[in-house]
C-alpha atoms as one frame of an Amber mdcrd trajectory, in Angstrom:
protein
   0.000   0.000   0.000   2.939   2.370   0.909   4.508   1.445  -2.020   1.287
   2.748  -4.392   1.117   5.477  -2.682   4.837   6.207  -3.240   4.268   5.889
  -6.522   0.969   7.605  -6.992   2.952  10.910  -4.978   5.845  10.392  -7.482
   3.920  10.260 -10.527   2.145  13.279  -9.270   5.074  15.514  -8.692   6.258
  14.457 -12.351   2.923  15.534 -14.003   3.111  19.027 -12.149   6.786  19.571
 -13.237   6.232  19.098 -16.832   2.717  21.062 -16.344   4.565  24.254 -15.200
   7.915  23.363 -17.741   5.192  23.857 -20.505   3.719  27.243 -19.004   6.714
  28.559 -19.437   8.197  28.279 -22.691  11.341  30.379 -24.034  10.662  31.655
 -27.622  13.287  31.895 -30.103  13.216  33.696 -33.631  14.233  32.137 -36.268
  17.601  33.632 -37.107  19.882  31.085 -37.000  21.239  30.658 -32.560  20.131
  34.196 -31.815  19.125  33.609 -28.065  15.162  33.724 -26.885  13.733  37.164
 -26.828  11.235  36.316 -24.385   9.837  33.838 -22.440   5.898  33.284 -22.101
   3.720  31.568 -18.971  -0.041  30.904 -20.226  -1.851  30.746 -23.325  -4.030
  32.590 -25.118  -7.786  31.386 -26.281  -8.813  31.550 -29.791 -10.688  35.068
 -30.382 -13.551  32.843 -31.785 -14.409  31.665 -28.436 -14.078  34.996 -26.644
 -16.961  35.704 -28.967 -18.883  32.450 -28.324 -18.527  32.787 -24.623 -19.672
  36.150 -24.710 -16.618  37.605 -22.813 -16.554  40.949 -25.124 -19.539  43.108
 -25.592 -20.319  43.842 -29.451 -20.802  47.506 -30.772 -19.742  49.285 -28.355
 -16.495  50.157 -25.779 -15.781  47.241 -23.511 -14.660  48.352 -19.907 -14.108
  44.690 -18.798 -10.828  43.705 -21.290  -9.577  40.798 -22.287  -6.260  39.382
 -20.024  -3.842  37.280 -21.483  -0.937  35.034 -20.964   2.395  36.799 -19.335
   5.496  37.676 -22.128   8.429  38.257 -20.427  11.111  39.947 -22.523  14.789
  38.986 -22.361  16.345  42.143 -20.869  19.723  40.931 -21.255  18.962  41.169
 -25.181  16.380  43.723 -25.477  17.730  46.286 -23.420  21.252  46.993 -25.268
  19.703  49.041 -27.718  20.314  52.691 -27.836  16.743  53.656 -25.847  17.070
  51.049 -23.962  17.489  53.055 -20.804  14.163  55.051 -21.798  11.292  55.022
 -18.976   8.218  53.997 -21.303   5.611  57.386 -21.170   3.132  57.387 -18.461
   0.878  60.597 -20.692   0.012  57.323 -23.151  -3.337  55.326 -23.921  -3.844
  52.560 -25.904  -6.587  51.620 -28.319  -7.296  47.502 -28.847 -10.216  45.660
 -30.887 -12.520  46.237 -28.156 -11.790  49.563 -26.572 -10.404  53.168 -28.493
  -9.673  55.003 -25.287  -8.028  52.868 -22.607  -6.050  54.881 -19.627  -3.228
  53.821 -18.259  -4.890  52.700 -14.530  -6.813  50.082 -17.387  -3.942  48.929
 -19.074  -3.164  45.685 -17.122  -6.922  44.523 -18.326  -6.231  44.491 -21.433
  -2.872  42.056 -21.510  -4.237  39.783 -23.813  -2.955  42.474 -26.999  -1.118
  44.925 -24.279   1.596  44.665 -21.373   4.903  46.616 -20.655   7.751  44.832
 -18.727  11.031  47.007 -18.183  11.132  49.768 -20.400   9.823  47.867 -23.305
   5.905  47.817 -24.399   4.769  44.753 -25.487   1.969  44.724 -28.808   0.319
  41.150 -29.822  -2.265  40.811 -32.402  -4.066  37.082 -33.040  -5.209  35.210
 -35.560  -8.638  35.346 -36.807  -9.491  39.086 -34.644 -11.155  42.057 -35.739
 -12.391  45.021 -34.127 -15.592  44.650 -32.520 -16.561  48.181 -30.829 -18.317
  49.468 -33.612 -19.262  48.373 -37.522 -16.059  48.945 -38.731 -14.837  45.918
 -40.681 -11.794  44.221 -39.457  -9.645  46.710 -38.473  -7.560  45.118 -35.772
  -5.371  46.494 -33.777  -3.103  47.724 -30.781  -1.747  51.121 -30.494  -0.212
  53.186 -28.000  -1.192  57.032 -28.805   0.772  59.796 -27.365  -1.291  62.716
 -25.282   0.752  65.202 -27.069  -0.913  66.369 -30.072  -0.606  69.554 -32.391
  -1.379  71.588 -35.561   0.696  72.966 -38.389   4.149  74.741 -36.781   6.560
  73.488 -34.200   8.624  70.181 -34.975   7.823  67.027 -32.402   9.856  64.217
 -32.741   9.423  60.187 -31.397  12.083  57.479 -30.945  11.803  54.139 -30.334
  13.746  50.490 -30.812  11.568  48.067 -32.545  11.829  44.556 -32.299   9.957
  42.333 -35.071   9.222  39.077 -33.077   6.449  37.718 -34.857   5.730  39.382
 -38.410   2.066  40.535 -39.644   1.083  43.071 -42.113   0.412  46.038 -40.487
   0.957  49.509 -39.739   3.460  49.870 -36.877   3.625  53.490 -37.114   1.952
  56.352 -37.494   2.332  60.410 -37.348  -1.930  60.694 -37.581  -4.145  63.659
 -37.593  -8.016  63.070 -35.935  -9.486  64.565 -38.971  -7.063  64.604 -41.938
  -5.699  60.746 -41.086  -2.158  60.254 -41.275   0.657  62.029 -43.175   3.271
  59.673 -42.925   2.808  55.797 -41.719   5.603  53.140 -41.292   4.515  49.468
 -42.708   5.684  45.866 -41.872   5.174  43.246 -44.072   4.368  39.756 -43.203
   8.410  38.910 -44.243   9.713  41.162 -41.894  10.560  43.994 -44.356   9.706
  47.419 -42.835   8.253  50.393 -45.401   8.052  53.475 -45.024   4.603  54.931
 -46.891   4.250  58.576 -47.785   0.292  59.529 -48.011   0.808  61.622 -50.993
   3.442  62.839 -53.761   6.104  59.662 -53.549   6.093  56.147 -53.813   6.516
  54.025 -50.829  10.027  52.052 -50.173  11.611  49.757 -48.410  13.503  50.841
 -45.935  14.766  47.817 -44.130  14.548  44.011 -45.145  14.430  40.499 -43.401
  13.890  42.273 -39.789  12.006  39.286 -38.156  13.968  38.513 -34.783  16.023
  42.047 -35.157  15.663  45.544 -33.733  16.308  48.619 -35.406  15.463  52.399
 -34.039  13.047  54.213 -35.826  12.559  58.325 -35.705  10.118  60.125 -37.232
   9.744  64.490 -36.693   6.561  66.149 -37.812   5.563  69.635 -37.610   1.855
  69.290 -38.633   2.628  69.516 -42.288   6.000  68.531 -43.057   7.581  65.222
 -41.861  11.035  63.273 -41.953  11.701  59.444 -41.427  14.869  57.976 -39.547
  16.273  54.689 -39.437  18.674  53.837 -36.990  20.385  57.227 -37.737  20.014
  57.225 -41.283  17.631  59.716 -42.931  14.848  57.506 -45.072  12.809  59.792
 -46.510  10.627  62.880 -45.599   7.872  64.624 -47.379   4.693  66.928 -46.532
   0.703  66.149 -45.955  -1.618  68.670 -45.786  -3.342  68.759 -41.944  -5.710
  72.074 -42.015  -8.257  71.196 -39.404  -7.162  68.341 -36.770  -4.743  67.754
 -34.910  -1.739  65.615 -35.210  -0.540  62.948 -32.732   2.182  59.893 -32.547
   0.534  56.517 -32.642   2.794  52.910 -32.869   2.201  49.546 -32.334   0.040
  47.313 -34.908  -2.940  48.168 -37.083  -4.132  46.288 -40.266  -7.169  47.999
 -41.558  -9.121  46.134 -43.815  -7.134  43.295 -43.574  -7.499  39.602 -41.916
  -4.831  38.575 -39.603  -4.012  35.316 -40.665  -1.773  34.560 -38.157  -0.463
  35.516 -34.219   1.942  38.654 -34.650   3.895  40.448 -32.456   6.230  43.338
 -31.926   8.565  44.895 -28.947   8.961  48.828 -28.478  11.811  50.005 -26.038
  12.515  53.377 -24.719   9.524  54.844 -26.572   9.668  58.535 -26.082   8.422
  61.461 -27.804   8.789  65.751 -27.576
């Protein structure tokens, strides 16, 4: 009898190990040996059954979010970049699929697309989501939006390290006015390949290819009208959009319009900071 329940204790204890082993899973891009960038402890239901179960209102702003599993991001990695030592802003909100105006006290609600460890911010986008808060179609996303905001005459500026981790088609960046849209965006393809996309007068480019499990820092100044574009020092491009009536404000993360996400993406921001 001891010996069963020896066994039965043993067998136990081995179950639990492997249990928690599994809830905790480093994550690796695919570069070659480039060590894990983060580490993650949970999962992360299908959006279809949020939506069966109920656990999102339709049509309108949710105040309940959605939580989600735990990232942890490799500091020892992450944190060498130049912004690294950055303080992430606390005058920031962030807009998801199910809410367009979600304070900071909020945030931690909302972990399922949203969480900030260290000085990095931490944006995830899933398969099969859309926005749901009004009739929009599609339109997923998860942006951080500066409180800073302006009209046509002094220059602003924003910094930030990107890391790609998981690659989705989306915006990732964009200098936006409430009522004229955006002047300038910055685009990542599903590859990894990050474009920068003038609104009017040029033709896009690319400004940076094959970024999936690499960081670069991005800078973009705007004065309301005119705008230029910054790649890890480098001067990409710059160009002018018309803003007359709105006002202009700094939004990054990820945002697909009309687009289906066919698959779990997800991006890193570090040292975030804007003037």
């Amino acid at each position: 009898m001891k010996r069963v329940l020896l066994c039965t204790m043993m067998l136990y204890c081995l179950v639990a190990a492997i249990s928690k082993a599994e809830d905790k899973v480093p994550q690796t891009p695919p570069i070659g040996n480039a060590p894990a960038l983060f580490t993650q402890e949970g999962t992360d239901p299908p959006f279809q059954s949020i939506l069966d179960e109920k656990r999102i209102p339709i049509g309108k702003n949710s105040t309940e979010g959605i939580t989600g599993s735990r990232i942890r991001v490799n500091h020892d990695v992450i944190d060498k970049c130049e912004t690294g030592k950055n303080h992430i802003p606390k005058g920031i909100r962030i807009h998801t699929v199910g809410n367009s105006m979600i304070a900071r006290k909020d945030f931690d609600k909302w972990s399922r697309w949203y969480q900030e460890d260290g000085n990095t911010q931490i944006f995830r986008l899933f398969a099969g989501e859309k926005n749901v808060r009004n009739d929009r179609p599609l339109s997923a996303r998860v942006e951080a939006f500066s409180d800073l905001n302006w009209q046509k005459g002094d220059w602003h500026e924003w910094e930030g390290t990107y890391t790609i981790v998981k690659p989705g088609g989306c915006s990732i960046f964009q200098a936006k006015n409430n009522i004229d849209a955006w002047g300038v965006m910055i685009n990542l393809s599903g590859e990894g390949d990050i474009k920068l996309n003038h609104r009017r007068h040029q033709e896009d480019k690319v400004i940076a290819k094959n970024m999936t499990g690499k960081s670069f820092l991005l800078k973009v100044r705007d004065n309301g009208q005119d705008y230029e574009v910054f790649l890890n020092g480098q001067e990409m491009g710059k160009g002018t959009f018309d803003r007359p009536e709105g006002q202009t404000a700094f939004r990054w993360g990820m945002y697909l319009g009309e687009h289906e996400i066919k698959h779990d993406a997800m991006i890193f921001v570090t040292g975030a900071k804007y003037k």
